[in-house]
N, C-alpha and C positions, 0 to 999 in steps of 0.2 A: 762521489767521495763522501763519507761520513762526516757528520757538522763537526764530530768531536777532531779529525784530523785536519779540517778545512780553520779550524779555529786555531789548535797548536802551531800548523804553520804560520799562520798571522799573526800571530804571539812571537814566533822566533823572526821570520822575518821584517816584521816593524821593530822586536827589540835590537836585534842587531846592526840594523841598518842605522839605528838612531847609535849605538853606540860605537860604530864605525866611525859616524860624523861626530860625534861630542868626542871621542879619541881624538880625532884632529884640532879642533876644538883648542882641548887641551894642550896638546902639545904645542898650538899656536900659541896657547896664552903663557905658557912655561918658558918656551924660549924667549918672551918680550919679556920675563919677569927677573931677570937676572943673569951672570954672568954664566958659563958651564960646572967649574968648580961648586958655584954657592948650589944650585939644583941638587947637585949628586950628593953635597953634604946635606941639605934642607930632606929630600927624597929617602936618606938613609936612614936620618929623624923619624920622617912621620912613618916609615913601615915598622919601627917597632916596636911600637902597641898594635898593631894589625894584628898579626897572628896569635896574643892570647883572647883579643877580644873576640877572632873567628871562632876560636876552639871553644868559648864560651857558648855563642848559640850551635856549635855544633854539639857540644856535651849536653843540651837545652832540647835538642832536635834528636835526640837518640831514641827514645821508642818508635819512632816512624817516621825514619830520616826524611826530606825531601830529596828530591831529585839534584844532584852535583850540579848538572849544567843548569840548574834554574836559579842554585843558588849561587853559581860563580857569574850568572846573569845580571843578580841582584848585585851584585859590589860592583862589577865596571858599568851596570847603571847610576849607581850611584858615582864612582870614581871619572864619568866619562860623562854621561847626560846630563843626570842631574846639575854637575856642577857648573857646567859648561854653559846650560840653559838658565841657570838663577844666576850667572854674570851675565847674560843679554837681559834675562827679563829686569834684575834691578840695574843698569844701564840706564834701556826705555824707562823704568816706572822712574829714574832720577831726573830721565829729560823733561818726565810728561808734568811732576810735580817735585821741582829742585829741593832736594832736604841738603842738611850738615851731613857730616860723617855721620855721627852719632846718631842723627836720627832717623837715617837711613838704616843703621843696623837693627834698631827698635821696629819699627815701622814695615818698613819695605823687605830688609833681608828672611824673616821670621815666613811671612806670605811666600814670597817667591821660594825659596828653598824647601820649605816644606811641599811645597806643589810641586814641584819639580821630582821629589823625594818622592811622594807617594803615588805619584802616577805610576811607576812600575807595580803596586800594590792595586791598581784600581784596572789596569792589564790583567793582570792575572785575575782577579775577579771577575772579569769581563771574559776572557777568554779562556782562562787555565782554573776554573773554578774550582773544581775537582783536585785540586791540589789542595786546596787549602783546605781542613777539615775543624779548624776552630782559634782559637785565641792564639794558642801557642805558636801555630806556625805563620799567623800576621806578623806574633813579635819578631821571630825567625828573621822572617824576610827585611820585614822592619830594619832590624837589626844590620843584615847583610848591606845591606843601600846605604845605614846609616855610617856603616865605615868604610864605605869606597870613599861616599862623599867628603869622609872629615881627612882620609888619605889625603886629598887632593889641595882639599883647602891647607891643610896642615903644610904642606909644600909650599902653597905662596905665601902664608903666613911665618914662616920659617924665613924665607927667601929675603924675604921683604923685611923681618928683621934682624938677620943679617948686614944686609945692606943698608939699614938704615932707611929704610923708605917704610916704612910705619907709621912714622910722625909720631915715635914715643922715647926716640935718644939715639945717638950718634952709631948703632948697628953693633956690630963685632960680636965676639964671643959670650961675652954677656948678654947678650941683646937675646940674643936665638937660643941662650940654655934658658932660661928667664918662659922665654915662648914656649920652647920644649918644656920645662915641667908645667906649666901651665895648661899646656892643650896634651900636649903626648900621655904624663906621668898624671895628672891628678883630674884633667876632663876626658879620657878616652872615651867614654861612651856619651858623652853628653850628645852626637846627634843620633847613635841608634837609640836613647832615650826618648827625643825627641818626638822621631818617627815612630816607634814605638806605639803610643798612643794612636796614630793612623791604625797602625797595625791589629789593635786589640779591636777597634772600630770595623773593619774588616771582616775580623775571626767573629764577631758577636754576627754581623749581615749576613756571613756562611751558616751560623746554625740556627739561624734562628726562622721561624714558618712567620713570623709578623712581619708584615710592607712594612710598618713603617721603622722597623728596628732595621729591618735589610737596607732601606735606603738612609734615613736617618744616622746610623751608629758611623760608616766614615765620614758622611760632613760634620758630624760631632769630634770623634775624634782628630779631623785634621783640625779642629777649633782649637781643641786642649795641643795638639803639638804646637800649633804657632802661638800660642799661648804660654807655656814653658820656654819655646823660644826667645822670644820674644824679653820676659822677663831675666832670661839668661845673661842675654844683649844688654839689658838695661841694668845688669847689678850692677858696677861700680857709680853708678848716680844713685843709686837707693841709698836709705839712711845704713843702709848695716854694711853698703860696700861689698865689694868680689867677695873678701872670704867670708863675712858674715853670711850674705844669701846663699852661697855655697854650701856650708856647715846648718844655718839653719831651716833652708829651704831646700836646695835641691841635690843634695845628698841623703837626705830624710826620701825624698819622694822617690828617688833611685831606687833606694833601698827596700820601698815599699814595694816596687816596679819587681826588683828583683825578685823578692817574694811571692808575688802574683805569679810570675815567668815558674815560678820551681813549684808554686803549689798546680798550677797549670800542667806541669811535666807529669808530676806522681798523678795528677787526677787521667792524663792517658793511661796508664797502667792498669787503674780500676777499669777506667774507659771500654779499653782492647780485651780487660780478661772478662765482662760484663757480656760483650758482646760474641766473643769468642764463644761463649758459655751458650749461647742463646744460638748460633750457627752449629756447633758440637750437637745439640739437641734436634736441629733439624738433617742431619747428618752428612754437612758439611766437611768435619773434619772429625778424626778422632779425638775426642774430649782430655784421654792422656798427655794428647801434645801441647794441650794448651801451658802448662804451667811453663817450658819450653820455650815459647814464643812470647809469653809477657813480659816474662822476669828476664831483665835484661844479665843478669849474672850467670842465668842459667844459658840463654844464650848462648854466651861465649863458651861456655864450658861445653855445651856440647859440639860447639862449631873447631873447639881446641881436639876432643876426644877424636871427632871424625878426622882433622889434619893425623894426629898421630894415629889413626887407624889404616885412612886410606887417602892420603895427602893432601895437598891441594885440592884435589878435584873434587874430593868427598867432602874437607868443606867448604866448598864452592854451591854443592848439590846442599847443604842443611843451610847455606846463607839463601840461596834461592827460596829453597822452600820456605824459610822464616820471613824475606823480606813479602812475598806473595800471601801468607797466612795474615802478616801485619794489615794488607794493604784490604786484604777479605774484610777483615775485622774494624777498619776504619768502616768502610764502605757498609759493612753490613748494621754499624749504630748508628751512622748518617737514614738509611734505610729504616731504621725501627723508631728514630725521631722525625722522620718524613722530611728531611731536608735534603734528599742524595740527588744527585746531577739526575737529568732525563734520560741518559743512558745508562743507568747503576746496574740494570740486567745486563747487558753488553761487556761493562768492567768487571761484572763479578766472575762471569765466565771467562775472562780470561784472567785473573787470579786463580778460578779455579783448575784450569786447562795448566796453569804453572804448577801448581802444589800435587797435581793428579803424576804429573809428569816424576818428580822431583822422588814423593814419598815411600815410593816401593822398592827407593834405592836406599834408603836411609830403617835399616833394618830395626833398631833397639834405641833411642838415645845415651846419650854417653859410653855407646859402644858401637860405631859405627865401622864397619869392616874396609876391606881396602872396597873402592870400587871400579871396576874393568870398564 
């Protein structure tokens, strides 16, 4: 069997077996955490910020999607492992040296959570390397982890002030809308923020040829996530308080995050038509199709043209051939910066084996016929 299949199975079967048990896990710790009622209402809370924050790194992930199942991986790792595993580990780390509340969330939460959080990130490095082809799709992942996890919490945090077991005032309606604009409406992203910074630590060790950047860049990075963490936990004891470090610190630093993540996006664009350009030349593909394949507007347009020409199927056949040209083009600039996996001859052929298949159906673009 090939190292590269012998390793993807170990990748899905260690991630899911672990996220089978941290599922149970959780569901353990949700039914001890309140009554049926307060769950479904606390649960209805925290999913909705989920879905614009997903659609966010998926709009962030559009030049060269990832893989769905890797990335609906990365949320019930985060919603199921992650969260399941930083309540035992800060449990133990509260037996082994007793803090206060407080400074267990400074101290111990920041460490364990983030560790927990980035180990799905330091798997796929490990074993699905080849996915990952730079910054952008650390933060990606990043990202994904970081909003299972905050699903989860956001649930017992909800729950628990509801109920009044917060230790911050007598529960009810107030209590949990107060929580909800708090963590739902104004921190949504605060943990895929967080993890984030793993995440770029990650994407720099995938392209980079220097040891010590490759091993270096995530123990750096996980420093800066628990780091931001850490001083998150500690804002309402700082001199400027919640909303001051909020507004003057890490809303600023989001924003800059933000920025990075999109100047990241458009720098694939150059990226894939750089390389695309440089495969055209060795006569990889037709050099025509490239503007096609980079330009994500052009894309669609022609994956539109082919539905009304020759249905579904036809653009079934120009989304293959695009996501296979993408995935050439990844692998062939990993290849021209000497960073690409040990098997990139093995991958390219069968990207190529796709787009060979695909192309002779796909007659003209933007006038693609029916196809039989």
């Amino acid at each position: 069997m090939p190292a590269r299949h012998r390793d993807n199975i170990a990748f899905t079967v260690v991630v899911w077996v672990l996220v089978a048990l941290g599922a149970a896990a959780v569901l353990l710790v949700l039914a001890l955490s309140g009554a049926a009622g307060t769950l479904v209402l606390a649960t209805a809370l925290a999913a909705l910020p989920v879905g614009p924050v997903v659609a966010t790194y998926l709009w962030l992930d559009r030049y060269e999607p990832e893989p769905r199942g890797l990335l609906v991986a990365g949320l019930l790792w985060g919603a199921c492992v992650a969260t399941s595993a930083a309540i035992v580990l800060g449990g133990v780390g509260g037996l082994v040296a007793p803090l206060d509340r407080t400074a267990s969330a400074v101290l111990v939460a920041p460490v364990t959570e983030e560790a927990t959080k980035g180990l799905f990130l330091v798997l796929l490095l490990w074993w699905r390397r080849h996915e990952l082809d730079g910054v952008l799709d650390g933060i990606v992942y990043a990202g994904m982890v970081g909003v299972g996890f905050a699903f989860t919490e956001n649930i017992l945090y909800l729950a628990a002030a509801y109920d009044g077991a917060d230790g911050l005032g007598p529960g009810g309606v107030e209590a949990v809308t107060v929580t909800f604009v708090l963590r739902c409406l104004l921190s949504p992203f605060a943990h895929p923020f967080f993890t984030a910074f793993l995440g770029i630590g990650v994407g720099l060790a995938v392209t980079s040829r220097s040891r010590v950047v490759r091993l270096g860049a995530p123990v750096v990075g996980y420093g800066v996530a628990v780091g931001w963490h850490a001083l998150w936990n500690a804002s309402t004891m700082l001199p400027t308080g919640f909303f001051g470090t909020y507004g003057l610190l890490m809303l600023p630093a989001f924003l800059l995050l933000v920025a990075v993540a999109v100047w990241c996006r458009a720098l694939e664009r150059r990226v894939l038509t750089a390389a695309l350009e440089d495969a055209a030349e060795r006569g990889l593909l037709p050099a025509a199709d490239i503007p096609w394949i980079a330009d994500l507007r052009l894309r669609r347009q022609v994956r539109a043209d082919a539905r009304r020409g020759g249905g579904a199927r036809a653009a079934g056949i120009v989304r293959e051939y695009q996501e296979a040209a993408v995935e050439l083009g990844f692998l062939h600039h990993r290849v021209l910066r000497g960073t690409a996996p040990d098997d990139f001859v093995q991958r390219g052929q069968v990207h190529l084996r796709r787009m060979r298949a695909t192309r002779p159906l796909i007659p003209i673009p933007a006038q693609v016929v029916t196809v039989r």
